[in-house]
N, CA, C and O atoms as a CHARMM CRD file, in Angstrom:
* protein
*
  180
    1    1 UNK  N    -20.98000 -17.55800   0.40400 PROA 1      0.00000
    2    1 UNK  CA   -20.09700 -17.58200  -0.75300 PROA 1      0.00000
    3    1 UNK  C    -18.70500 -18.01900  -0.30200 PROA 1      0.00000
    4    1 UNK  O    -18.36700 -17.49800   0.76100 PROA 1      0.00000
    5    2 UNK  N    -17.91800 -18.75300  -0.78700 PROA 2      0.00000
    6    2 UNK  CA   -16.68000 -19.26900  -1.07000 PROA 2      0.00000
    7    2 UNK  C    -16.13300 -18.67900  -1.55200 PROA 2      0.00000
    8    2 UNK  O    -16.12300 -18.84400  -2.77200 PROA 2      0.00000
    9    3 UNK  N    -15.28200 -17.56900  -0.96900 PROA 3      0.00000
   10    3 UNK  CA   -14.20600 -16.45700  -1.31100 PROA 3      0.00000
   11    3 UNK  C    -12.95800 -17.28400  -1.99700 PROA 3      0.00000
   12    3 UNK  O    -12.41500 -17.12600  -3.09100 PROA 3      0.00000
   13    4 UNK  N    -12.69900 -18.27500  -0.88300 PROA 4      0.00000
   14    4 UNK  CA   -11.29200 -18.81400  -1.11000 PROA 4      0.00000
   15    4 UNK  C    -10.99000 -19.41300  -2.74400 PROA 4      0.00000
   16    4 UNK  O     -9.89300 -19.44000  -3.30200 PROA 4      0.00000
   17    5 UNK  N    -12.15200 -19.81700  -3.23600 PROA 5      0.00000
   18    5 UNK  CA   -12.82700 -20.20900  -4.50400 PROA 5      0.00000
   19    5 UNK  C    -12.60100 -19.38300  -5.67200 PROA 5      0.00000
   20    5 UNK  O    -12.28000 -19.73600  -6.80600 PROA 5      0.00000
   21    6 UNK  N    -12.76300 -18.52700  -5.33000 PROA 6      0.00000
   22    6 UNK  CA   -13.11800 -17.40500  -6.32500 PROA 6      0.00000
   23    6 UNK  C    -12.11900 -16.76800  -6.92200 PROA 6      0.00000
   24    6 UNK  O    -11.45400 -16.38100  -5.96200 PROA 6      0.00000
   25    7 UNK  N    -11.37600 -16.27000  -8.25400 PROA 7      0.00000
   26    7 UNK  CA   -10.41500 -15.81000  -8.78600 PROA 7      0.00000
   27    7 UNK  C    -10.05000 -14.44500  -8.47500 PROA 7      0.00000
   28    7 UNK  O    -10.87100 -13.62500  -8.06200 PROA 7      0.00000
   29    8 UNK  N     -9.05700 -14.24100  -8.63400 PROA 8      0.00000
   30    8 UNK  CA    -8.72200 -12.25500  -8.11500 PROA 8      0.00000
   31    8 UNK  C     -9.50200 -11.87800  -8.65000 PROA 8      0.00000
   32    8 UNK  O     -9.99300 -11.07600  -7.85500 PROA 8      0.00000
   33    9 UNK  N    -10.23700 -11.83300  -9.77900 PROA 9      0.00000
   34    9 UNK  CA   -10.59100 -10.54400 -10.73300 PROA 9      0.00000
   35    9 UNK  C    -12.36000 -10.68300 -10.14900 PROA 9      0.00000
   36    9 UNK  O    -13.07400  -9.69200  -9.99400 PROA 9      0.00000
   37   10 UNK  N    -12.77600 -11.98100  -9.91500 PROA 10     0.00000
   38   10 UNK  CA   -14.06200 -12.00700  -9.08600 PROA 10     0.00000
   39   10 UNK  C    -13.87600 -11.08200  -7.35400 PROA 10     0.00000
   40   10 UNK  O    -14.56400 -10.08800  -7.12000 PROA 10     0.00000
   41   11 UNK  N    -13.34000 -11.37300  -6.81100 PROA 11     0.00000
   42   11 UNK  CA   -12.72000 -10.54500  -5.88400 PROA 11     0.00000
   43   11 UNK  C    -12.40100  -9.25100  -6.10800 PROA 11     0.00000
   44   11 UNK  O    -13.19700  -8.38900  -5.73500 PROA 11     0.00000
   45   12 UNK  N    -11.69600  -9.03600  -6.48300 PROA 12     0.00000
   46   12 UNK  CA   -11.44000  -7.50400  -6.71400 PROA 12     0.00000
   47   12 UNK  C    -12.84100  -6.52900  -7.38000 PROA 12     0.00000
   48   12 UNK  O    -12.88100  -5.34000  -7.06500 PROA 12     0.00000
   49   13 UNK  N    -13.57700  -6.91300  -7.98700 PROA 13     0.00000
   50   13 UNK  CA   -14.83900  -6.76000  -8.53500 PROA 13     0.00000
   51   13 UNK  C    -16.07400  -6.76300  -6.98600 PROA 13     0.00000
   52   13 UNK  O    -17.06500  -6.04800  -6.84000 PROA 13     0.00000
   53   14 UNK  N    -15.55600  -7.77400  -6.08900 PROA 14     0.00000
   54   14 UNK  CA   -16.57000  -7.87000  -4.99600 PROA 14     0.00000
   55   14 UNK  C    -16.09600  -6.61400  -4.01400 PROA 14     0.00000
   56   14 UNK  O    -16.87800  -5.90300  -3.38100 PROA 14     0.00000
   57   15 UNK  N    -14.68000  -6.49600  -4.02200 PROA 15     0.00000
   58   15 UNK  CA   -14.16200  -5.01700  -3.05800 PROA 15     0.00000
   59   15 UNK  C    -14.61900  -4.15500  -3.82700 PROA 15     0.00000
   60   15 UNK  O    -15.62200  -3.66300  -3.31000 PROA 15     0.00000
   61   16 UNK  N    -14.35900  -3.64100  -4.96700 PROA 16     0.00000
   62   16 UNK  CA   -15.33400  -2.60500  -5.75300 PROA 16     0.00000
   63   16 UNK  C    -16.85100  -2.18200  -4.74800 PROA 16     0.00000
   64   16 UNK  O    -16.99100  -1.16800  -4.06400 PROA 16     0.00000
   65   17 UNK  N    -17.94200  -3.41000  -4.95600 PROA 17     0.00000
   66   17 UNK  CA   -18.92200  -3.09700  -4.32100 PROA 17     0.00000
   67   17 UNK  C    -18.94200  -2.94500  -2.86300 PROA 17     0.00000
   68   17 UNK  O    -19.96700  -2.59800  -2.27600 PROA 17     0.00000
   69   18 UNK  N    -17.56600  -3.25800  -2.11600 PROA 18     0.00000
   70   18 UNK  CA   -17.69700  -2.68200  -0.86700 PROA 18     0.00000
   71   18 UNK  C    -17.47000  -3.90900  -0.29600 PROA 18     0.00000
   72   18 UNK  O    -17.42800  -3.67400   0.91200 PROA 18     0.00000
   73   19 UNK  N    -17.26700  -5.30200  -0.50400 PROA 19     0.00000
   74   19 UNK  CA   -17.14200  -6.35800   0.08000 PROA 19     0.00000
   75   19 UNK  C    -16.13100  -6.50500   1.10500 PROA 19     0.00000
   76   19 UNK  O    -15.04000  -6.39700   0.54600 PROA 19     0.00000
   77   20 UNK  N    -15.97700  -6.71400   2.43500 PROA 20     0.00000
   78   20 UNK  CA   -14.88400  -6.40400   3.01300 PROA 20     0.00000
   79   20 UNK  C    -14.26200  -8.43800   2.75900 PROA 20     0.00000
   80   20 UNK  O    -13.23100  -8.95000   2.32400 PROA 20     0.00000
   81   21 UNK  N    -15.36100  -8.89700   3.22800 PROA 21     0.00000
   82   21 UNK  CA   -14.26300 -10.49400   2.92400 PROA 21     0.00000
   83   21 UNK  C    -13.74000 -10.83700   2.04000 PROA 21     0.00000
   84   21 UNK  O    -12.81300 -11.64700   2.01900 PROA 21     0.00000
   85   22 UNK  N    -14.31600 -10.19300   0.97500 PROA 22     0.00000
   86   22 UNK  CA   -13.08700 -10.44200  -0.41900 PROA 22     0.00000
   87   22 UNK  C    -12.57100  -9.75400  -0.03100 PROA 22     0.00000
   88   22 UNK  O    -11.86900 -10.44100   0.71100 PROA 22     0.00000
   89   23 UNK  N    -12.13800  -8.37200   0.18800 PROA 23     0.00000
   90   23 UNK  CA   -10.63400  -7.34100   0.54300 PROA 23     0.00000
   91   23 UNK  C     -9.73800  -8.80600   1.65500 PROA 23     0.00000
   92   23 UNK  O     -8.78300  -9.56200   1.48000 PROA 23     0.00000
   93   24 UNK  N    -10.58200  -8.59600   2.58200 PROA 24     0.00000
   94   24 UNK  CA    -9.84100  -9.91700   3.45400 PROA 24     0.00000
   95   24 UNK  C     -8.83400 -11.00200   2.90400 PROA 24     0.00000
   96   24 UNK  O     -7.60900 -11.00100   3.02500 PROA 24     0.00000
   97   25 UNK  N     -9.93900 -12.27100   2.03700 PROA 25     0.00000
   98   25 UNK  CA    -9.42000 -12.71600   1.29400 PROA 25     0.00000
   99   25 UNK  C     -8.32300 -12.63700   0.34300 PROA 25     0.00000
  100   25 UNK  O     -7.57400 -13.61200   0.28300 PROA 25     0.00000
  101   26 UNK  N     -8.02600 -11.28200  -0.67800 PROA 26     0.00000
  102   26 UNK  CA    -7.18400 -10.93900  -0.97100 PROA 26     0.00000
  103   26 UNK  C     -5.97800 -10.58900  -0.42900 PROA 26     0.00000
  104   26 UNK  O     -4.98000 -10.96900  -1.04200 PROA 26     0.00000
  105   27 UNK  N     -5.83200  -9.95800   0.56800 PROA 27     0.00000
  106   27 UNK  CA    -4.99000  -9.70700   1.79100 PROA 27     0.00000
  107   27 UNK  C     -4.38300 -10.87500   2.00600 PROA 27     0.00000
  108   27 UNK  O     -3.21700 -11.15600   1.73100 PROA 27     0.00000
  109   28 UNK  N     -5.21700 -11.57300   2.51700 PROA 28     0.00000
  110   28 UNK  CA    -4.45600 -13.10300   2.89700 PROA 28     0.00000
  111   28 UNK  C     -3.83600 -13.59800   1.59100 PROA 28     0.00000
  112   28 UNK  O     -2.66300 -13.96200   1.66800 PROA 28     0.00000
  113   29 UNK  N     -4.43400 -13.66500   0.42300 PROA 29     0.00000
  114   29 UNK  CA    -3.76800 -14.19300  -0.37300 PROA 29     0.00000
  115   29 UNK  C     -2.11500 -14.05600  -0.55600 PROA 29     0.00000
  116   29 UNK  O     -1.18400 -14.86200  -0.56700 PROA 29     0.00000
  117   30 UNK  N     -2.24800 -12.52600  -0.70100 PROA 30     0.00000
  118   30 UNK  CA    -0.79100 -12.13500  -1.22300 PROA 30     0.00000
  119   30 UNK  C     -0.48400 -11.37800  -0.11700 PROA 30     0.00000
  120   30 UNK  O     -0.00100 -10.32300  -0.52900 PROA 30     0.00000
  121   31 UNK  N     -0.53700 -11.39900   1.36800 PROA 31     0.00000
  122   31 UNK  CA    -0.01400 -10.95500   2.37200 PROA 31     0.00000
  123   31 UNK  C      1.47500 -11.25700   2.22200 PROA 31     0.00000
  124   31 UNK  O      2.25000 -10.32400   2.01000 PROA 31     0.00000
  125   32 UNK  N      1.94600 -12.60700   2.32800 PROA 32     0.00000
  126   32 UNK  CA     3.13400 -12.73000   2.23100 PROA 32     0.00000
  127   32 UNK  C      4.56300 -12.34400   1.12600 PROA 32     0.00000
  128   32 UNK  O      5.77700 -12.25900   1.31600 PROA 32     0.00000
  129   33 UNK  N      3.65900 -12.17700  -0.08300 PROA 33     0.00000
  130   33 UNK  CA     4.31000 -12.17200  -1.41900 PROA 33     0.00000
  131   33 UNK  C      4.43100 -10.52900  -1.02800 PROA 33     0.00000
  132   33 UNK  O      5.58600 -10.10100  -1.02400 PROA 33     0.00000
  133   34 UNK  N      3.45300  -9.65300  -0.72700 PROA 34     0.00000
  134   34 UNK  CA     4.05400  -8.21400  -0.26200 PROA 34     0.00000
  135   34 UNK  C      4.92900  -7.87100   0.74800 PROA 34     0.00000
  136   34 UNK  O      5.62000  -6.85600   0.66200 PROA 34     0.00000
  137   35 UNK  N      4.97400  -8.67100   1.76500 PROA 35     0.00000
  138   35 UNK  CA     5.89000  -8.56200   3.10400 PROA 35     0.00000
  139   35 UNK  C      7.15600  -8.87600   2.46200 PROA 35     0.00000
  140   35 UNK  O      8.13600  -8.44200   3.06800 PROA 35     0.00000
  141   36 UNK  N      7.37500  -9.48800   1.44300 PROA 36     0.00000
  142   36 UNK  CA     8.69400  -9.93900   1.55300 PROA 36     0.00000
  143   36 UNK  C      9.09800  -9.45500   0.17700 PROA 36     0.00000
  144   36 UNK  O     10.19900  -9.79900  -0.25200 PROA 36     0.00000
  145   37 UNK  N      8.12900  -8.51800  -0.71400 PROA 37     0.00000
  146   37 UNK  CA     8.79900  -7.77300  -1.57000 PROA 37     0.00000
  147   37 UNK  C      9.42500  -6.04200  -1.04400 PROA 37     0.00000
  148   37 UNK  O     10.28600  -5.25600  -1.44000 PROA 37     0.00000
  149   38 UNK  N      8.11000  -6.10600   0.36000 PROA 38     0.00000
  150   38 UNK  CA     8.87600  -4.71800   0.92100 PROA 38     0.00000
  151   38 UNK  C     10.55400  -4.74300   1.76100 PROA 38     0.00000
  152   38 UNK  O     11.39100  -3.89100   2.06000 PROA 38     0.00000
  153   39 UNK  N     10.41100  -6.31100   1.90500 PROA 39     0.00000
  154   39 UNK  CA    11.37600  -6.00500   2.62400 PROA 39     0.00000
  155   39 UNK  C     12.62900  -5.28400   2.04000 PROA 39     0.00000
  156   39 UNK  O     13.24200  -4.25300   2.31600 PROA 39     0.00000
  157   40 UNK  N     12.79600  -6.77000   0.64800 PROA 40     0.00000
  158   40 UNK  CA    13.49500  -6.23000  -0.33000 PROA 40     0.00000
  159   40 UNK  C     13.90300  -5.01200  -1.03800 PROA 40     0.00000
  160   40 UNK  O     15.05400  -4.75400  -1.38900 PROA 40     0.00000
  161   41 UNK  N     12.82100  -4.25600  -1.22500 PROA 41     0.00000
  162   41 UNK  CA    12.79400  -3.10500  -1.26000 PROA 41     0.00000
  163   41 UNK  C     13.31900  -1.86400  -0.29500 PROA 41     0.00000
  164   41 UNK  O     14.10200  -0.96900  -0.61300 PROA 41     0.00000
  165   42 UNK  N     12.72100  -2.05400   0.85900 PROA 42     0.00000
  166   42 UNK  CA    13.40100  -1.42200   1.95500 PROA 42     0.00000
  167   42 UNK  C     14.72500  -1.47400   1.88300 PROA 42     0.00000
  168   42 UNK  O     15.31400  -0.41800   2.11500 PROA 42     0.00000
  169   43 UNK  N     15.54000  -2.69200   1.54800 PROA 43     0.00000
  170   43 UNK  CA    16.96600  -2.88700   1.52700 PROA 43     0.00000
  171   43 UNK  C     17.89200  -2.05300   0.80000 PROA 43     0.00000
  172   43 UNK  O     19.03500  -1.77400   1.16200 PROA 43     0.00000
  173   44 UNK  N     16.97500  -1.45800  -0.85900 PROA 44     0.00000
  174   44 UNK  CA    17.43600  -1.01900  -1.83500 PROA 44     0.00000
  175   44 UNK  C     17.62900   0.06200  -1.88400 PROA 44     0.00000
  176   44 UNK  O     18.35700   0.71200  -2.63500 PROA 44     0.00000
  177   45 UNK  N     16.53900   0.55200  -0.51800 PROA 45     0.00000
  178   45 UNK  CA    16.60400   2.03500  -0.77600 PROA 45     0.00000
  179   45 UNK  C     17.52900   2.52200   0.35300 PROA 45     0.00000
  180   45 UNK  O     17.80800   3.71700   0.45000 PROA 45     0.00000
């Protein structure tokens, strides 16, 4: 299967059943978009 393919909500539905390469996949997706909202955050507080 072609994770990279596949929409969040197909993904998130595949971690449900325990899928670890969609969790993976997801991770990678928005790895960066979270690193750099914590940072921000960190700053605020």
């Amino acid at each position: 299967m072609a994770f990279k393919a596949l929409p969040d909500q197909e993904l998130i539905q595949q971690c449900i059943e325990g899928n670890d390469r969609a969790f993976n996949e997801l991770f990678r997706r928005y790895f960066n978009k979270l690193y750099q909202f914590s940072l921000r955050y960190k700053q605020k507080v």
